[in-house]
Backbone bond lengths (Angstrom), bond angles and torsions (degrees), N, CA, C in turn:
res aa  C-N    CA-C-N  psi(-1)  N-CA   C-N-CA  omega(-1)  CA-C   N-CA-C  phi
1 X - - - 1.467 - - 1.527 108.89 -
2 X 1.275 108.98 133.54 1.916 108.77 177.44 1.335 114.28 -106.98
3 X 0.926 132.54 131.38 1.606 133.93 168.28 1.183 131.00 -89.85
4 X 1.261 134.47 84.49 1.450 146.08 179.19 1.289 116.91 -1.97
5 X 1.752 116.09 -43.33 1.325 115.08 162.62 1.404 90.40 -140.49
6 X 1.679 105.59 -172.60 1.695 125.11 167.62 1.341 105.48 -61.58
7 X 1.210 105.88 -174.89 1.624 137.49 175.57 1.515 114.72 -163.73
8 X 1.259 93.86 137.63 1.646 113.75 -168.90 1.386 102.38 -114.81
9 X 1.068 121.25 111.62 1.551 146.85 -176.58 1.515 118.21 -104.15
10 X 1.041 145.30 90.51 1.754 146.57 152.43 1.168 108.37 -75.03
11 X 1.667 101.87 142.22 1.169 136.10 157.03 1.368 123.52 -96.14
12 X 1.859 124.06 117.70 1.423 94.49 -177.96 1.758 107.54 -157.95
13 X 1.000 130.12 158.84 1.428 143.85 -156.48 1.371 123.63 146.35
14 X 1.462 121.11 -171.92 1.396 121.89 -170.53 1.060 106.09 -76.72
15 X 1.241 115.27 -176.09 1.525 126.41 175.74 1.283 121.83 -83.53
16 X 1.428 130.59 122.47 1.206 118.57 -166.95 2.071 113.23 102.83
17 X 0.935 102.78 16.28 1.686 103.95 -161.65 1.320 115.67 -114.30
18 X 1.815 108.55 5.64 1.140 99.65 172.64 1.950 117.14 99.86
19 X 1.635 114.58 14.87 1.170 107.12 176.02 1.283 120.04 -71.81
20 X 0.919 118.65 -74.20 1.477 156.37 -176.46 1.875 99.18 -32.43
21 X 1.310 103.62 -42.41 1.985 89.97 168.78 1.526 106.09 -90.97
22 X 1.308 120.28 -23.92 1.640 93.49 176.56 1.716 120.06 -71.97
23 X 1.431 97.61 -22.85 1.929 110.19 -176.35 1.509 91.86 -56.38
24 X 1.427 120.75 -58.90 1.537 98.47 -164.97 1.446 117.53 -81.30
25 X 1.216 121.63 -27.54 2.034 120.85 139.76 1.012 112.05 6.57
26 X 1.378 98.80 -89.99 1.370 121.06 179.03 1.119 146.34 -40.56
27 X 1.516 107.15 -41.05 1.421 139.05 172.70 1.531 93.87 -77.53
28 X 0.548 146.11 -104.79 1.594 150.96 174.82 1.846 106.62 11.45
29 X 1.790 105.41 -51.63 1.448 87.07 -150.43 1.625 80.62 -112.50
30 X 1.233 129.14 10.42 1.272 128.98 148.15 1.646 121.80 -50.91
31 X 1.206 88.80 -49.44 1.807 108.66 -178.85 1.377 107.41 -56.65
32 X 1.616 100.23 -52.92 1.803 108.21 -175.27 1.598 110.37 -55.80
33 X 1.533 116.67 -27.11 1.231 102.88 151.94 1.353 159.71 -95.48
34 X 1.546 92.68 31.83 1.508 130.70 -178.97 1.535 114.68 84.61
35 X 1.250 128.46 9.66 1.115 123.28 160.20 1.306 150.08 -79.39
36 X 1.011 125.77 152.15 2.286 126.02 -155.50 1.491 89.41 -96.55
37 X 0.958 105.75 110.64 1.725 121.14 -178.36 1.639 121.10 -110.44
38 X 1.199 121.36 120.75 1.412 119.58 -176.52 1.464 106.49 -125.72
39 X 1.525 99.57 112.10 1.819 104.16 154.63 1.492 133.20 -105.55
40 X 1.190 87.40 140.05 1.624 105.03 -177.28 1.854 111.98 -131.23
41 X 1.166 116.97 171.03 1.477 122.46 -168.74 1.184 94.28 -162.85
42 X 1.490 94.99 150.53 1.898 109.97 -175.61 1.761 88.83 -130.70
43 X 1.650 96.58 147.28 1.501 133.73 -5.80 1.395 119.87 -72.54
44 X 1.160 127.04 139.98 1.569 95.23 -173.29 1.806 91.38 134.62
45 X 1.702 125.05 170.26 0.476 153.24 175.75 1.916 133.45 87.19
46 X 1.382 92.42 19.27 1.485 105.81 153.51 1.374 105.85 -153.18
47 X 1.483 121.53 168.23 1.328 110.05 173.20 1.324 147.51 -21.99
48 X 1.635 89.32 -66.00 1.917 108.59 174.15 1.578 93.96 -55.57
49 X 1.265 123.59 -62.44 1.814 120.53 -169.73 1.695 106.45 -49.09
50 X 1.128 114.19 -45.85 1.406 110.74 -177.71 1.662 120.50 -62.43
51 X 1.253 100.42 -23.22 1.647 112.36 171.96 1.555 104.41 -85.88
52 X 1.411 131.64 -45.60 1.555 102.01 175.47 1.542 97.00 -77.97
53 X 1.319 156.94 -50.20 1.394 134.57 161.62 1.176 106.52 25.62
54 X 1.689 102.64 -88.29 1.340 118.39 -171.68 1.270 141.24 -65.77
55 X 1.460 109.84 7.46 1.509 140.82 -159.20 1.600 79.04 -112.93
56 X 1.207 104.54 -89.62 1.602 115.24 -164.07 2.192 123.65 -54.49
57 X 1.543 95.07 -10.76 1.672 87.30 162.10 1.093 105.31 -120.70
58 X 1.367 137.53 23.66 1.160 123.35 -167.79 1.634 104.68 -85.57
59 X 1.210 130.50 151.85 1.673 118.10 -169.72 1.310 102.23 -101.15
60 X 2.025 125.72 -4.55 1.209 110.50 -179.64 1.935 97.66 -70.75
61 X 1.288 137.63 -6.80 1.586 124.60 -161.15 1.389 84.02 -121.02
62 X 1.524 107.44 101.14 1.479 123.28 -162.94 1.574 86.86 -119.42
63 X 1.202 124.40 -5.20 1.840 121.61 -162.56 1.425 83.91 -131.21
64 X 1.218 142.61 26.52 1.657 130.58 139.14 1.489 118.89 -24.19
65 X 0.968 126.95 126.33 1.743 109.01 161.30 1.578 101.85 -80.82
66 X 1.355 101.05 177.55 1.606 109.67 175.69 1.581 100.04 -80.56
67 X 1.134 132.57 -48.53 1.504 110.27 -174.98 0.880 131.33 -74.67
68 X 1.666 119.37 -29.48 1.445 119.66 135.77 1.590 121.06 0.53
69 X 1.784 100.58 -90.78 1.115 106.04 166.58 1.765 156.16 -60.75
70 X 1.469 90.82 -8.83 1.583 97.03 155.41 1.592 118.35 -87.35
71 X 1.364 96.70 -2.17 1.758 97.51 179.49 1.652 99.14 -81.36
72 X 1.291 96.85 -54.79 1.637 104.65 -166.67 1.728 112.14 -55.64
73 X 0.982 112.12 -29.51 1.664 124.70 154.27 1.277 119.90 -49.40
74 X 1.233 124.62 -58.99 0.940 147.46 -147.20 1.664 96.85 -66.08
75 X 1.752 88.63 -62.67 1.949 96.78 178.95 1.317 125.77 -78.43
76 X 1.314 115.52 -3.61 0.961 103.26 158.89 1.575 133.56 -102.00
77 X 1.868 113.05 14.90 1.005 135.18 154.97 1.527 121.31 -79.91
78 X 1.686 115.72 -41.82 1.284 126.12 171.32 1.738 97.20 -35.48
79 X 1.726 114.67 -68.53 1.328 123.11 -150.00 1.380 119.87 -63.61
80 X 1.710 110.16 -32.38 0.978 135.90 150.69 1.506 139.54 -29.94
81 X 1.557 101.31 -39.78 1.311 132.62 -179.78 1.610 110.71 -72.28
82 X 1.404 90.01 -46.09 2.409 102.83 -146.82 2.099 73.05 -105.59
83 X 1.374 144.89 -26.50 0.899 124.74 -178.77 1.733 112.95 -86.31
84 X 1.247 102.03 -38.93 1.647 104.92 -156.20 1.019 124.79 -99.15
85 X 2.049 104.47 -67.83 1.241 98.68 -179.84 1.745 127.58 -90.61
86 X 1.656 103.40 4.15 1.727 98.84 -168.16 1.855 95.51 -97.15
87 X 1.149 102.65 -0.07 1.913 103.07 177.92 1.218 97.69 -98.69
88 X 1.704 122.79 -25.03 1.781 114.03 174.26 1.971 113.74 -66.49
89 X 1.512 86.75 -37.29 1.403 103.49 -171.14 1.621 114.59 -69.70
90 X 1.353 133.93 -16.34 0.819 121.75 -170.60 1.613 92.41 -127.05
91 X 1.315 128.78 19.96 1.851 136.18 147.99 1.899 104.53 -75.60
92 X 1.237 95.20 -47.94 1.671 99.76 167.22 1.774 95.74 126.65
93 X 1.113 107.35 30.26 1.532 105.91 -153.24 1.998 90.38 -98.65
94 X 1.421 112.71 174.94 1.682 116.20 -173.07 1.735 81.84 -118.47
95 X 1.476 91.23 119.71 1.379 113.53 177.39 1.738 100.19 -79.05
96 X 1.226 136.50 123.95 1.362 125.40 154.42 1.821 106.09 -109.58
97 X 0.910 96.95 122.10 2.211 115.55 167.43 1.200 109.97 -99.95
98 X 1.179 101.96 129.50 1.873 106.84 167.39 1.610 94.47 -88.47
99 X 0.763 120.19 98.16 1.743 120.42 150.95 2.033 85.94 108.31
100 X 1.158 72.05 147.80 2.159 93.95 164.96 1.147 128.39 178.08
101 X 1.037 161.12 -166.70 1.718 169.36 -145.53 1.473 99.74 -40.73
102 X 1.540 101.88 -41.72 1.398 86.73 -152.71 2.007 102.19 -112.08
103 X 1.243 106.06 29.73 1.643 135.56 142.14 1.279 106.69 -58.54
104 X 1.189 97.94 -72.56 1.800 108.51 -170.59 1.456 136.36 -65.15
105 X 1.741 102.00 -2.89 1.661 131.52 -169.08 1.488 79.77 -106.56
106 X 0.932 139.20 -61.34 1.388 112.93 -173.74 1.218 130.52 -109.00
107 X 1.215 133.30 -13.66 1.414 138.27 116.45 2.056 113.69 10.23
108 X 1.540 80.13 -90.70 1.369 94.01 -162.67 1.272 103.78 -94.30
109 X 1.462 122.53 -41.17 1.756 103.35 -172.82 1.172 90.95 -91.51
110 X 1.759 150.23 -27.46 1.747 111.39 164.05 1.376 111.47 -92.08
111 X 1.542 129.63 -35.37 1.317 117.05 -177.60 1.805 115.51 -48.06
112 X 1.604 105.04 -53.98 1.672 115.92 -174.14 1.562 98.05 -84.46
113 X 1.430 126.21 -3.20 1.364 116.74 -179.87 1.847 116.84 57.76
114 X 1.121 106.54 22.60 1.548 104.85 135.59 0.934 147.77 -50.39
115 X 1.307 123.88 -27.16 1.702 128.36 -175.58 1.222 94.22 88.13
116 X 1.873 116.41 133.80 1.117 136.15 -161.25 1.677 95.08 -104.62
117 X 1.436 125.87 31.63 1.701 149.55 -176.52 1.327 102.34 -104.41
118 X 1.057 115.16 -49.76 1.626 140.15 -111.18 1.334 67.36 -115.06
119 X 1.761 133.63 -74.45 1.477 136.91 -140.34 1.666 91.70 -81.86
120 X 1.223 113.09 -39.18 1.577 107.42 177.75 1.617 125.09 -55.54
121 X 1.314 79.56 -38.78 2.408 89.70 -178.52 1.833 91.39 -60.55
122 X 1.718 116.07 -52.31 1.251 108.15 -157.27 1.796 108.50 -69.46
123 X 1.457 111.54 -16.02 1.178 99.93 -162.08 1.916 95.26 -101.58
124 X 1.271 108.55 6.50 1.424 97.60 175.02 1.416 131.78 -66.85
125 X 1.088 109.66 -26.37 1.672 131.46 -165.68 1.689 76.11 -83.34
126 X 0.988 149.95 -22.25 1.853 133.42 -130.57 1.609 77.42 -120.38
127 X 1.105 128.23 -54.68 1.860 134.89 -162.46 1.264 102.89 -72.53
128 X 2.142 125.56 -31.20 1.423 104.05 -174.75 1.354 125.43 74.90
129 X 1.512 128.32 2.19 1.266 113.73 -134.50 1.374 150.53 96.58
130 X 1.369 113.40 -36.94 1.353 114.64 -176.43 1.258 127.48 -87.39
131 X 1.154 137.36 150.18 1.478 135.24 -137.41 1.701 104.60 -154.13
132 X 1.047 145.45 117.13 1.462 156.15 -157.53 1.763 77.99 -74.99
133 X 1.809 102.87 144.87 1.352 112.29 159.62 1.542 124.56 -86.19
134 X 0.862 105.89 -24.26 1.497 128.09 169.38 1.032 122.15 -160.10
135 X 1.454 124.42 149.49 1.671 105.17 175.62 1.962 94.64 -157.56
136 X 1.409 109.08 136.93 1.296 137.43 -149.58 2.245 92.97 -90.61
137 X 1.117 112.07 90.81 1.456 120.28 164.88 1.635 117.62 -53.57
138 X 1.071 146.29 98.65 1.260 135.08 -159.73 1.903 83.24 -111.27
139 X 1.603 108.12 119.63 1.292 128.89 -163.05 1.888 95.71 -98.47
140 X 1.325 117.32 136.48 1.450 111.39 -178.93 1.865 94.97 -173.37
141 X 1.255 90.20 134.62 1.430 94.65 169.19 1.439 114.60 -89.08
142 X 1.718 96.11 154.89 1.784 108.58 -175.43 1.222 122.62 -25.47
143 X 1.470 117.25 -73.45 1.242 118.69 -170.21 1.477 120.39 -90.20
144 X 1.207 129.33 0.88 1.772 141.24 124.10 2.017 93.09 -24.30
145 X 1.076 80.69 -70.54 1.741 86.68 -145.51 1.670 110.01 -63.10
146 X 1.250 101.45 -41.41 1.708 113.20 163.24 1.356 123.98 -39.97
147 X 1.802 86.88 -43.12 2.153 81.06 -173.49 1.366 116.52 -90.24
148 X 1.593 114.57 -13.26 1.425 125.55 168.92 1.750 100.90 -54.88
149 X 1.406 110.19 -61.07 1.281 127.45 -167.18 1.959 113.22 -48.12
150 X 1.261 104.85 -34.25 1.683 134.54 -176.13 1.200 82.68 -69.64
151 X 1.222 126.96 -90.92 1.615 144.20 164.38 1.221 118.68 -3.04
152 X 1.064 144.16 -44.42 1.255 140.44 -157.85 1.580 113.96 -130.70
153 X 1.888 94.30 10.18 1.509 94.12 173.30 1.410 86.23 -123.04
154 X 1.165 130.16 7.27 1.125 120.81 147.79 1.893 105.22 62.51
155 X 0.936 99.17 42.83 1.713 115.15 170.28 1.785 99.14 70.60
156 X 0.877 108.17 0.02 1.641 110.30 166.63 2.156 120.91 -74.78
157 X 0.936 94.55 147.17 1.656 106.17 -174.85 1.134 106.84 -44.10
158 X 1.708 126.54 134.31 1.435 123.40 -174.05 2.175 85.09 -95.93
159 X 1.835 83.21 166.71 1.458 69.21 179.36 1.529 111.23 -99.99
160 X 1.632 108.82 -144.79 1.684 98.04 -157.40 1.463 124.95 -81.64
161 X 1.803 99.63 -5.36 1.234 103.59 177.10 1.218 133.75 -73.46
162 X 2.122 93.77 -53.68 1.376 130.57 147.63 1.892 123.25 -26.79
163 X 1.392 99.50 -19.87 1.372 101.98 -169.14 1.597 115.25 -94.15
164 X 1.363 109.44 -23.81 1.897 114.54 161.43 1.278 112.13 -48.32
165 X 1.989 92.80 170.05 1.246 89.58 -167.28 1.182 132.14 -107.74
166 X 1.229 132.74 -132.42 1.870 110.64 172.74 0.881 135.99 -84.91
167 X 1.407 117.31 -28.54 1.679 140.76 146.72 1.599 113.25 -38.39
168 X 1.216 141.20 -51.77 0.822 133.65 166.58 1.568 119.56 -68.49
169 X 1.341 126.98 -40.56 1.494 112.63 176.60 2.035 120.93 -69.52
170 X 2.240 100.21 -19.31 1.247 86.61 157.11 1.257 133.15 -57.85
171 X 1.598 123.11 -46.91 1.125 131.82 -171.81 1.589 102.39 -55.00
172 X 1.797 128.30 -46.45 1.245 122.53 -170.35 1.423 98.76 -65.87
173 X 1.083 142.38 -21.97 1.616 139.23 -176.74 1.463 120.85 -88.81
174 X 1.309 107.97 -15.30 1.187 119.83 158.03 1.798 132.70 -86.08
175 X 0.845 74.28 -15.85 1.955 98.97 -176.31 1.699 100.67 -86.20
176 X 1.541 109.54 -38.22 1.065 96.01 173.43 1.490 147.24 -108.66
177 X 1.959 87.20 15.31 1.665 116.11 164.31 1.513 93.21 -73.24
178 X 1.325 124.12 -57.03 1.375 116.75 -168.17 1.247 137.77 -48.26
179 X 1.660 97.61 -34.42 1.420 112.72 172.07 1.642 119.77 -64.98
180 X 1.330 102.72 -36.91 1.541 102.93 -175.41 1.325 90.54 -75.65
181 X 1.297 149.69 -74.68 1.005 133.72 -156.49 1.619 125.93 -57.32
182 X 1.400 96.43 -8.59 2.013 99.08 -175.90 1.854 92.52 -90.78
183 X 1.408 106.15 -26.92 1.616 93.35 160.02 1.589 114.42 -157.00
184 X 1.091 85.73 127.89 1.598 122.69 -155.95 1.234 103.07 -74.99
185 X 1.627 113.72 -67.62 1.667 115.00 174.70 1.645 123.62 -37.15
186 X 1.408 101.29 -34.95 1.533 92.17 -154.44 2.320 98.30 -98.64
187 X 1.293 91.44 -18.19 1.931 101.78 -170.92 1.057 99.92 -115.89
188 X 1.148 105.50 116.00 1.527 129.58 -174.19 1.823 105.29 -116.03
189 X 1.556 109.07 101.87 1.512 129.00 170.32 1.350 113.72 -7.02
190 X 0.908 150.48 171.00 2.113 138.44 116.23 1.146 117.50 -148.40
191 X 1.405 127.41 91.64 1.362 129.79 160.03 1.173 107.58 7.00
192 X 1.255 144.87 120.58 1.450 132.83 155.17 1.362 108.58 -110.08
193 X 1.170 125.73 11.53 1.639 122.39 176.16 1.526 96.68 -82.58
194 X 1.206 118.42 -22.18 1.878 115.96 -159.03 2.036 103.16 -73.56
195 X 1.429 94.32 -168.94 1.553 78.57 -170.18 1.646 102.86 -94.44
196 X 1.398 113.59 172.39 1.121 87.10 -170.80 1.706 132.23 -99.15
197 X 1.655 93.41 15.49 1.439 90.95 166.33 1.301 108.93 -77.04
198 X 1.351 128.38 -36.70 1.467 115.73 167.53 1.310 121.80 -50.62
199 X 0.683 139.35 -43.71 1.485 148.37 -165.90 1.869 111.68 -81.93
200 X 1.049 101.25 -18.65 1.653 123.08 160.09 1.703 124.77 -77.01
201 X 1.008 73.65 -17.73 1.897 92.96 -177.42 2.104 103.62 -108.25
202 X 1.390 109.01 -39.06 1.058 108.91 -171.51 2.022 102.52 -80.49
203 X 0.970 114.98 2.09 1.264 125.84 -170.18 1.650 97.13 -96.73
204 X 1.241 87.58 -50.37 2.083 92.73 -140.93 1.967 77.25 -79.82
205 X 1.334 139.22 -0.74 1.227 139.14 -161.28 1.680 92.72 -91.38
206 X 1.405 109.37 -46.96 1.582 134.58 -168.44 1.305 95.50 -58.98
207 X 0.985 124.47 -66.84 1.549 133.07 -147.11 1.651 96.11 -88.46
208 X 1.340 125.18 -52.62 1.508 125.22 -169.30 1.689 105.47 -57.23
209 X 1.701 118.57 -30.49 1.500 134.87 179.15 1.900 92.00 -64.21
210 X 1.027 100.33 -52.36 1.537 110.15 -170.60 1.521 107.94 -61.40
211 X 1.607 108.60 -67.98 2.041 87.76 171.35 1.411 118.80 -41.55
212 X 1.567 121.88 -74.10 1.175 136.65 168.58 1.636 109.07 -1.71
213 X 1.522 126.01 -62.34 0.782 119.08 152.27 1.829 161.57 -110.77
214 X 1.228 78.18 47.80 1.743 115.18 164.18 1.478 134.14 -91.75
């Protein structure tokens, strides 16, 4: 199957909610339907990104400021952008991102209480323009998502983000009910409590409706 142009796909929710196995799901049975599929994840996904990565979860930089850290996001979204996904996008390929813009809107301007204004002006210069075509909200409450997160580090060190406290990941879960609902077309809900073959099916339903009509 060819696609006239790309597609820009986000992944997004708390930590712990289950992205990261539906992205390659997806990717997988995307392919099976003949499509050129590129994943990427923020922060992270070219060199320079993979080096602030490691800057920005690391739990020894416990005295970050917050603007600090919406900067360090920020560039390593810029690079992300002009390296990864706007050369996938114009091969014709379906970009999938674990996390993007709107990580950092509630993250940092509701998690760090910046104002989700404030993180948008800084992250404009970084996006260029570019704008997710859809992007898949994976919905999960706190302590759902916490004990997955415990779980799967398997008694190992969470990192520095992972390491706040509950007050702050409400606010990030709230920031990102809001968003889907201030736009509807483009953020599409997903149970993430359900199992996850359902939720594999309720995905690939979303998005296949979405080429179909593109």
């Amino acid at each position: 199957m060819t696609l006239g142009k790309g597609i820009f796909i986000t992944f997004e929710g708390i930590d712990g909610a289950g992205k990261t196995t539906q992205i390659l799901r997806l990717s997988r049975w995307l392919e099976g339907q003949g499509l050129h599929v590129a994943r990427t994840r923020e922060p992270g996904g070219t060199a320079i990104g993979d080096a602030v990565r490691s800057i920005l979860l690391n739990p020894a930089y416990d005295d970050m400021s917050p603007r600090a850290e919406v900067l360090l996001y920020a560039a390593s979204r810029a690079q992300l952008v002009d390296r990864v996904i706007r050369p996938a996008l114009a091969e014709g390929k379906v970009v999938l991102c674990d996390r993007f813009v709107d990580a950092s809107i509630a993250y940092q301007g509701a998690g760090l209480q910046l104002g989700p204004e404030l993180v948008a002006q800084v992250n404009a210069f970084a996006l260029d323009g570019l704008r997710p075509d859809i992007t898949i909200l994976f919905d999960l409450d706190w302590a759902s998502a916490r004990d997955r997160l415990v779980r799967s580090r398997g008694g190992g060190q969470l990192d520095r983000i992972e390491q706040r406290d509950d007050e702050f990941f409400h606010r990030v879960q709230s920031a990102f009910r809001e968003i889907a609902n201030r736009e509807l077309e483009r953020v599409k809900i997903v149970d993430a409590a359900q199992d996850p073959d359902a939720i594999e099916q309720e995905i690939r339903d979303i998005i296949w409706k979405y080429i179909r009509q593109s």
